[in-house]
Structures are given as structure tokens and as C-alpha cells.
C-alpha positions as CSV (number, residue, x, y, z in Angstrom):
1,X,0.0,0.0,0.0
2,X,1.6,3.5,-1.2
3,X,1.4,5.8,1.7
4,X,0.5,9.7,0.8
5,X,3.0,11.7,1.1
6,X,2.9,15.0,3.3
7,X,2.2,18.5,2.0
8,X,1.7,21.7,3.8
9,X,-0.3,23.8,2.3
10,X,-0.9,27.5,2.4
11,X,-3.1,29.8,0.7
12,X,-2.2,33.6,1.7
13,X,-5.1,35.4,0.0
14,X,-7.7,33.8,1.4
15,X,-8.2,30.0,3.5
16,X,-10.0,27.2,2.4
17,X,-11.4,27.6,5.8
18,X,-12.3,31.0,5.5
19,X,-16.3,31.6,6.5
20,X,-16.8,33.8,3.3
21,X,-17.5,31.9,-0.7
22,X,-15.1,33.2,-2.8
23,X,-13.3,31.9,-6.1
24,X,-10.4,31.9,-4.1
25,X,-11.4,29.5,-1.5
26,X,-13.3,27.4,-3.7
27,X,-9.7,26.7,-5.5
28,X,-7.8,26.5,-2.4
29,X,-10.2,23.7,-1.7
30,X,-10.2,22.2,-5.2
31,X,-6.1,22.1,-5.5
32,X,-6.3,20.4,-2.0
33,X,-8.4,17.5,-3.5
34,X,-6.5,17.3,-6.3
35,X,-3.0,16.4,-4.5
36,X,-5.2,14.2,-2.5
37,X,-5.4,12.4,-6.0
38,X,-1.9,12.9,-7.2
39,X,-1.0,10.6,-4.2
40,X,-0.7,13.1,-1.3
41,X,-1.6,14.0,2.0
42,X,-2.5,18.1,1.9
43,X,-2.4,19.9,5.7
44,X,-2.8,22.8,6.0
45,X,-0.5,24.7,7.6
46,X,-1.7,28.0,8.2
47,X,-3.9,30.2,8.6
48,X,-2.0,33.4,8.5
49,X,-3.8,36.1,5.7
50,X,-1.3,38.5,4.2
51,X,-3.7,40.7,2.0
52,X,-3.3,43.9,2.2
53,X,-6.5,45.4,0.2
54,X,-5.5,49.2,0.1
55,X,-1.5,49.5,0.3
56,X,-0.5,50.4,3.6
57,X,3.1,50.1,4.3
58,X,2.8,49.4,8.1
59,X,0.2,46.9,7.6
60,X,2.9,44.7,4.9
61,X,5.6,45.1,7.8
62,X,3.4,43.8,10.4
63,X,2.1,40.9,8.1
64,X,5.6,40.0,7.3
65,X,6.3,39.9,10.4
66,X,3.6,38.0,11.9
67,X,4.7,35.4,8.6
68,X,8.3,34.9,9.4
69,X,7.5,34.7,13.7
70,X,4.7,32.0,11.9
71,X,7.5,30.4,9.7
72,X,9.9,29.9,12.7
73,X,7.0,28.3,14.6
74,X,6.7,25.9,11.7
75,X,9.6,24.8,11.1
76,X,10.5,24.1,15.3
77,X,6.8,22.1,14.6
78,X,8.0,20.0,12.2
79,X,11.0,19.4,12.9
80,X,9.8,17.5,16.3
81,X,7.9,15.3,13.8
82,X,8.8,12.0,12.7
83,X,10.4,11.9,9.5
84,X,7.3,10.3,7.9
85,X,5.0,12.7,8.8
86,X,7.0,15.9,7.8
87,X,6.3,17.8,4.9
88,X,7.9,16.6,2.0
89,X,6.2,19.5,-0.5
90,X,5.6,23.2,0.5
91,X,2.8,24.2,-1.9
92,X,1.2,27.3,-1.8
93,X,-1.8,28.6,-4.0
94,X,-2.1,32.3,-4.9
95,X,0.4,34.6,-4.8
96,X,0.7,38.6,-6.1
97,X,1.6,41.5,-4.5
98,X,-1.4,41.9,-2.4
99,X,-0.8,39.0,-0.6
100,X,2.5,37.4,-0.5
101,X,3.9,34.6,1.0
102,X,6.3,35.4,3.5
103,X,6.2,31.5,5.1
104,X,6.7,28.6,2.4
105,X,10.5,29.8,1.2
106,X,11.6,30.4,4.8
107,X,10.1,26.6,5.8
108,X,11.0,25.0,2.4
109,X,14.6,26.4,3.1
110,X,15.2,25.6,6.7
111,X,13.5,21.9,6.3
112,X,15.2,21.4,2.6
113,X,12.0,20.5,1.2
114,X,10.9,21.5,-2.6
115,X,8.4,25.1,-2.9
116,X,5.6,25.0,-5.1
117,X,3.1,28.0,-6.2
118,X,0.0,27.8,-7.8
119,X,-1.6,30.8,-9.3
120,X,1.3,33.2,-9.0
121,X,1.4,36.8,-10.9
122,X,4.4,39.2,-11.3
123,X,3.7,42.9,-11.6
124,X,6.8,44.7,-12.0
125,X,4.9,48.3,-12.0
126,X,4.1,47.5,-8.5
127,X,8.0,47.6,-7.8
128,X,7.6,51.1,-6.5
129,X,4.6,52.9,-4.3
130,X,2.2,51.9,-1.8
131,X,2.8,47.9,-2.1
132,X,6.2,47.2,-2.7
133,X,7.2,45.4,0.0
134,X,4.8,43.2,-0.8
135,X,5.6,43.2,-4.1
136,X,9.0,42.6,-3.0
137,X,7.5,39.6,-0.8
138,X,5.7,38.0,-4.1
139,X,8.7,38.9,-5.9
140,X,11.1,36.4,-3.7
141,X,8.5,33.6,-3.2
142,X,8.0,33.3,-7.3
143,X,11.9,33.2,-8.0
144,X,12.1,30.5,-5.1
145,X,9.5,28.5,-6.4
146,X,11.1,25.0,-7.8
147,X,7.5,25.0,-9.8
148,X,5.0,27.4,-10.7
149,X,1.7,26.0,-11.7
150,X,0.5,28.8,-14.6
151,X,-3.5,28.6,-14.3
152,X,-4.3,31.6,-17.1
153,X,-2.1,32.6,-20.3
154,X,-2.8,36.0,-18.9
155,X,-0.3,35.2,-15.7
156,X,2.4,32.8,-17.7
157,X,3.8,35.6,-19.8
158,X,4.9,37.5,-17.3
159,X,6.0,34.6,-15.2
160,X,7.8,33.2,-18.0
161,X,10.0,36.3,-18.9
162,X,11.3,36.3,-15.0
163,X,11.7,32.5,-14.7
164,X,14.4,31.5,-13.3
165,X,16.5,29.1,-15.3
166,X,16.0,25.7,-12.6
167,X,12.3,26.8,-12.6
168,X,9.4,24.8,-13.9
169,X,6.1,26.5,-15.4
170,X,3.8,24.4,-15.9
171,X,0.2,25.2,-17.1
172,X,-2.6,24.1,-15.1
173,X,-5.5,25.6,-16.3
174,X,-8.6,26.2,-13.8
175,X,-10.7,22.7,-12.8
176,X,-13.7,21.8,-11.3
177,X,-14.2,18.8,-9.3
178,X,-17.5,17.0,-11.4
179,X,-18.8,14.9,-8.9
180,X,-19.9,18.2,-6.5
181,X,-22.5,19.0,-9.0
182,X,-25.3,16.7,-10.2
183,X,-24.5,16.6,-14.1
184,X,-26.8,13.7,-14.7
185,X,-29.9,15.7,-14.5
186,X,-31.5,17.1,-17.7
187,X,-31.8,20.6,-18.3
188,X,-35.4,21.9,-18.0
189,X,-37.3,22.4,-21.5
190,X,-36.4,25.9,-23.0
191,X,-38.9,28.4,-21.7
192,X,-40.5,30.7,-23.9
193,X,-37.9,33.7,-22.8
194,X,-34.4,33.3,-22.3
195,X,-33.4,32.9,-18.3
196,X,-30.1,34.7,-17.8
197,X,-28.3,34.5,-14.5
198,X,-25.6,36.6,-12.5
199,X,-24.0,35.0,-9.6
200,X,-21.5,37.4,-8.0
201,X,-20.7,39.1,-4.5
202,X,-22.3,42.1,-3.7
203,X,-19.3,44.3,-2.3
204,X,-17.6,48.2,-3.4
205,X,-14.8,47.4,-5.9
206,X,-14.7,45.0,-8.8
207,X,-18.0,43.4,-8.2
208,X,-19.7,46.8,-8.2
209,X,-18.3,48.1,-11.4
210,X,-19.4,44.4,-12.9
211,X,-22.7,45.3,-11.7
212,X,-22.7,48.7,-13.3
213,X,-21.8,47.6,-16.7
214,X,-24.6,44.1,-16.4
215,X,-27.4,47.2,-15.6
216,X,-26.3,49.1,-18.2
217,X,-26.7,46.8,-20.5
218,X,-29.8,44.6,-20.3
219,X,-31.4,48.4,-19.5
220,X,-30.6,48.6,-23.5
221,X,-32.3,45.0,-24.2
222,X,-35.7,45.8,-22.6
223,X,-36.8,45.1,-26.1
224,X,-36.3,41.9,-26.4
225,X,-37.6,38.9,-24.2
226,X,-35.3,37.6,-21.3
227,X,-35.5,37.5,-17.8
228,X,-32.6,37.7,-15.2
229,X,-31.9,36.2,-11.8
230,X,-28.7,37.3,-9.6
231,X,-27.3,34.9,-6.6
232,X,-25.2,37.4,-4.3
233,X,-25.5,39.2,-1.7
234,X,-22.6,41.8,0.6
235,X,-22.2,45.4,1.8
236,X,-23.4,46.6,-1.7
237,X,-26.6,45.1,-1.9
238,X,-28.8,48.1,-2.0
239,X,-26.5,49.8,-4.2
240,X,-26.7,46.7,-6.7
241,X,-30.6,46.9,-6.4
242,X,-30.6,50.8,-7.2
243,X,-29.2,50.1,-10.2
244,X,-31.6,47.2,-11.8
245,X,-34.6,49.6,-10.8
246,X,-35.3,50.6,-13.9
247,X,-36.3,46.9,-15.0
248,X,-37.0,45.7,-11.7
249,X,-40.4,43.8,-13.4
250,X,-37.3,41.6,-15.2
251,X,-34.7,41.0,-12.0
252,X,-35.3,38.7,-9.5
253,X,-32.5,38.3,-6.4
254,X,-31.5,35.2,-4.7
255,X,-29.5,36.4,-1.7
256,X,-26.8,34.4,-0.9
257,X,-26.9,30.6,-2.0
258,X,-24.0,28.4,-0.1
259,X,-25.4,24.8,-1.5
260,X,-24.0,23.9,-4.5
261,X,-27.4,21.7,-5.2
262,X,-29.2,24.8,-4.8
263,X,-27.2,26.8,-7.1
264,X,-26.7,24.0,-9.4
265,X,-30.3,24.2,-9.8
266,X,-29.9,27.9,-10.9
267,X,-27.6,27.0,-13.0
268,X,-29.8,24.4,-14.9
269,X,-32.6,26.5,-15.4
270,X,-31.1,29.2,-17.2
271,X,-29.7,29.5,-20.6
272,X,-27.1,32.0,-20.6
273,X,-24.7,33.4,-17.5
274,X,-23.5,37.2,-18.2
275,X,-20.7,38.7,-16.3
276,X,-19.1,41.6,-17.2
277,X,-15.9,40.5,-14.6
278,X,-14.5,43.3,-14.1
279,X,-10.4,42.3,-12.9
280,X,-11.7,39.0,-12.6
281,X,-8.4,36.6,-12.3
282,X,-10.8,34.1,-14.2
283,X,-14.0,33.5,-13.0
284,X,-14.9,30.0,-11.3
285,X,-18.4,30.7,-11.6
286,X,-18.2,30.9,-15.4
287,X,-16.7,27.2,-15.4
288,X,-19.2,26.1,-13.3
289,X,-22.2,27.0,-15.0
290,X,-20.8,25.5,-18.7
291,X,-20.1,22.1,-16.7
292,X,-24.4,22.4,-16.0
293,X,-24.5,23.6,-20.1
294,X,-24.7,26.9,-19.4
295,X,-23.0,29.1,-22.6
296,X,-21.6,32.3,-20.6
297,X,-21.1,36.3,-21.9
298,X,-18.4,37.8,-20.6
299,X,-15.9,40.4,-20.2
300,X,-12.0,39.6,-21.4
301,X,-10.5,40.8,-18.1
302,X,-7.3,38.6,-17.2
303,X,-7.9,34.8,-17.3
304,X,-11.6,34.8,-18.3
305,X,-10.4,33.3,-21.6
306,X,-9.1,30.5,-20.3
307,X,-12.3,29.2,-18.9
308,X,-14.3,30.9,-21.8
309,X,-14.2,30.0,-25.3
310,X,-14.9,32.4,-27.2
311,X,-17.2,31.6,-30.4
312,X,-17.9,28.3,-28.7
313,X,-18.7,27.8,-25.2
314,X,-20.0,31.5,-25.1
315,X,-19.1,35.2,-26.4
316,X,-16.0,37.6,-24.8
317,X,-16.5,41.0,-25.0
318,X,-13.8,43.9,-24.5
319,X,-13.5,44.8,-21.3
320,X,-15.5,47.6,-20.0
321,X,-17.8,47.9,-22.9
322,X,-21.1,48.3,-22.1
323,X,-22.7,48.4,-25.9
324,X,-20.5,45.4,-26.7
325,X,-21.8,43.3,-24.0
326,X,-25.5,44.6,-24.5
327,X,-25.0,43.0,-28.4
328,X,-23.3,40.0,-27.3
329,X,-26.2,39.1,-25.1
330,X,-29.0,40.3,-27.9
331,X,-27.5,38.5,-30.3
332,X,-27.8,34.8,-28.3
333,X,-31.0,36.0,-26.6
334,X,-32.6,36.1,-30.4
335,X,-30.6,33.1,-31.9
336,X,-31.4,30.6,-29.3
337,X,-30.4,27.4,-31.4
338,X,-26.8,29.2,-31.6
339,X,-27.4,29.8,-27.6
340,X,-28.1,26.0,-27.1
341,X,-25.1,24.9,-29.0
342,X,-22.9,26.8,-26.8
343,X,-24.4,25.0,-24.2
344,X,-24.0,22.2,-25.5
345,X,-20.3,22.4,-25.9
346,X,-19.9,24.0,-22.6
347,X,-20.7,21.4,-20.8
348,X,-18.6,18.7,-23.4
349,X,-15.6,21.2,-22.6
350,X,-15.7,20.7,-19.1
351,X,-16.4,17.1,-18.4
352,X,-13.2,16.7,-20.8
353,X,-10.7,19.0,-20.0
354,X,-11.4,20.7,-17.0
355,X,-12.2,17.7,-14.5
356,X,-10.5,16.9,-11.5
357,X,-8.8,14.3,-12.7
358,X,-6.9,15.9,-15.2
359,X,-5.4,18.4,-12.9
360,X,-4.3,15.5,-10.8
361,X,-2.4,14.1,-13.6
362,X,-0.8,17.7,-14.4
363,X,0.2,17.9,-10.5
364,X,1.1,14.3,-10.4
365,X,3.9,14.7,-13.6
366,X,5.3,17.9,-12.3
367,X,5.7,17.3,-8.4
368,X,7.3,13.7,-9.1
369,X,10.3,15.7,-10.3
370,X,10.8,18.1,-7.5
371,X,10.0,15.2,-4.7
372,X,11.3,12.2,-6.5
């Protein structure tokens, strides 16, 4: 019988224990079960959250701080451990300026155990001004990385023009784990209007200006038949509402959903997600609802195209443009043979190349030559 092999695991930006849903945590918790396939043993090993939201110097010192105190109390931990039960991988998912990883090089180092990252970005204009030391933190955890798992094309260039020379990059694109959704139910016969669906956080930022543009542009389609339901809820919840007054008669809010039969549900019933993902990294909503045959519109901020394709699972639009998004959606809400067959290959997509399974193998081939 193989016994799994140790891994402590760390996810800076944001826990997999963390109370709040998030794309974030749902990947933290997805890459965890997906070295539990490749044949190891994730734990992780702290809880320690380095973001730093609005760039405050004395906040990135005290974080780094708190990491390295965290780091020394680590390493004493393990080290008490048997040699079978240490750590033989540090692997750490998501790392950028905003929230670096002060811990996994200083462990990895003082233990002599390989580094791993998952979902790392370099952004060199951030070398100077209100983040740089944790610029500088990201910066040092990426070129101490023995592998960096690239999860968008978006993030790879950059990470390939600063790789070091013993580094590995290795693409591992955004994944879904099947068996959490029930895909062997059939979609509900097509209703006599299209059924579009948001499913985003309500909160000031990103999300908010999403929300602008999706307003804004179904307030141009009131012409045409459709009806829209949003899952979300946060601090920006009656701003959000103020602006889908004017076709309040078509919007109908969830709240916050947590199941994932509930949503799944959602999902099902409609024909068409729109999100205009504002500085989304990706989007794991949008690969969720194509695994439940759900074609997607959707703005080309960072890695949205490598969950969406474009022409065939659904339609990109520039980012920001309101008028573009508005004739993406009016164009599948009147050709809905076109809006099935996106749905169609939506789902086909994801049940073949974006499983669980397939990142396993992808982890599996590119950790057996850092751990042996």
C-alpha cells in the first residue's frame, strides 16, 4: 500500500477555511483535492492572511512579520515530527503583491523540502509605491518557487519572462471537481424567454463596477424577451438593487446561496450566465455553469479566456464595454439554437478537459520531479 505523502499547504489570499464563498477559497479547496489524488496528504499549515487590500506600508511590515514569527514556529513544529509525517512538498496557492507569501521559502529552506506555487502573478509596475514590500514579498516567493503552476495565459507571460533558469512552469488551467454537481440531471425544456443568470458578491470594488456595466446593458435590451436572476448578496446590496430599478419587473435576487445543489439548480434552469468580470483573475463561476450547459457572456478581463471559449462555449467582450456586452447578449438572446449549441459544448468542454482528474495528472507529472 503507497502511503501519501505529506504536503503543507498554504493559501495567503484567502483560507480554504475561510467563513466567506469566494473563487479563491473554492480553488484552495479544489487544488487540495486534487493532490489528494496525485497521491498526497495536503495539511494545511496556516492560517496566516497577508492581504493587504489598500496598500499600507505598516500593515505589509506587520504581516511579514507575523509570517516569518509564523515560519519559525513551523519549522520548530516540524522538525519534532517523525520523518514520515513531515512535509515533504511546501505548496502554496495564490500569490501577487497583495498578498505574499512570507512563510513557504523560509520553511521550504530551513526543512530542505521543494516550494511549489500555484496561481502566481508578477507585476513589476508595482515595484515602486504603496505595495512594494509586498511586491517585493511575491517577488522572492516566485523566483524561489522549484514549480510554478500557470492557471491563465494572462499570468504565464509575465512569469515566464522572470523564470528562473532551474524553474518549472507548468500550465494548469482552472478545474472543477464533477462529482460536487449533479450533471446527470437534464436541463429543464427551453422556456418561452431566455433565463439569464448573475452569480456574484455584492461588495464596493470589482464586483460593483461588474454590476454597473450588467445594468447598463440589459437596460438597452428591454426590447427583447429575457428574464434575469442574480445569486449574491454583501455590503453593496442596496447599491446593486438601485441600479436594476429601472427593470426591476425583469430581475429577480436570490441572496446568498452556499449549497451547490441549490445553485446547481440555478444553473440548470437558465440558458445564458453574463458577467461583465471586471479584474476577474478568471472567473470560477463561469466554469461552473458550462459544466451544467450553461453558454456564458463575458468580459475579457485577465484569465476569463481560459475558462471561456470564445465563439464556442460562449461570447468575450472587451472589457468595460457596455454596448459590446449589450450586443453579445441580444444576439444569443434572439438566436437561441446558436445559444443552445454553446451550451451544448460547454458542458462537453468541461467534463473533458477541465475535470478533477486531469489536474491531478498535471500535479502528479510535475511534483514527481521536485519530490522524487
Amino acid at each position: 500500500m503507497t502511503i501519501a505523502r505529506p504536503v503543507a499547504f498554504y493559501a495567503p489570499l484567502k483560507s480554504p477555511n475561510h467563513p466567506l464563498p469566494s473563487g479563491d477559497r473554492t480553488m484552495a479547496r479544489l487544488l487540495m483535492k486534487a493532490l489528494e489524488r496525485a497521491g498526497y496528504s495536503p495539511r494545511l499549515a496556516s492560517e496566516v492572511r497577508t492581504l493587504d487590500k489598500v496598500g499600507n506600508r505598516h500593515r505589509q511590515e506587520s504581516l511579514r512579520e507575523e509570517s516569518l514569527e509564523e515560519a519559525d514556529r513551523l519549522v520548530a513544529h516540524y522538525r519534532r515530527l517523525s520523518e514520515d509525517d513531515r512535509p515533504r512538498l511546501w505548496f502554496t496557492y495564490h500569490v501577487y503583491y497583495k498578498a505574499p507569501d512570507w512563510i513557504g521559502p523560509r520553511v521550504a529552506d530551513a526543512l530542505g523540502i521543494p516550494y511549489a506555487i500555484a496561481e502566481g502573478s508578477r507585476a513589476s509596475k508595482r515595484a515602486r509605491g504603496p505595495w512594494a514590500l509586498g511586491h517585493d514579498g511575491a517577488q522572492a516567493a516566485l523566483d524561489r518557487a522549484d514549480v510554478i503552476f500557470s492557471m491563465t495565459a494572462h499570468d504565464r507571460e509575465a512569469l515566464e519572462a522572470e523564470r528562473p533558469s532551474r524553474q518549472a512552469l507548468v500550465d494548469l488551467p482552472p478545474f472543477l471537481d464533477l462529482a460536487e454537481w449533479p450533471l446527470s440531471g437534464l436541463r429543464p425544456s427551453r422556456a418561452s424567454e431566455p433565463r439569464l443568470l448573475a452569480v456574484a458578491m455584492m461588495r464596493e470594488g470589482d464586483k460593483l463596477a461588474s454590476y454597473r456595466i450588467l445594468a447598463a446593458a440589459m437596460e438597452r435590451l428591454q426590447h427583447l424577451p429575457w428574464s434575469l436572476q442574480i445569486v449574491g448578496d454583501g455590503e453593496a446590496r442596496d447599491e446593486v438593487a438601485r441600479l436594476f430599478s429601472p427593470i426591476q419587473d425583469r430581475v429577480r435576487f436570490h441572496g446568498r446561496i452556499e449549497r451547490k445543489a441549490d445553485l446547481a439548480a440555478l444553473y440548470l434552469m437558465a440558458d445564458l450566465v453574463v458577467w461583465p468580470a471586471v479584474n476577474e483573475a478568471y472567473g470560477m463561476v463561469l466554469l461552473e455553469a458550462q459544466s451544467l450547459g450553461c453558454a456564458v457572456v463575458a468580459g475579457t478581463y485577465g484569465g476569463v479566456a481560459s475558462v471561456v471559449r470564445d465563439g464556442e462555449t460562449g461570447l468575450l467582450t472587451p472589457p468595460g464595454d457596455i454596448a459590446g456586452f449589450a450586443d453579445a447578449v441580444s444576439g444569443l438572446v434572439r438566436d437561441r439554437k446558436r445559444l443552445e449549441t454553446f451550451g451544448d459544448n460547454a458542458s462537453r468542454f468541461v467534463k473533458e478537459e477541465r475535470d478533477l482528474g486531469h489536474a491531478a495528472l498535471r500535479l502528479t507529472n510535475a511534483l514527481q520531479a521536485v519530490t522524487g
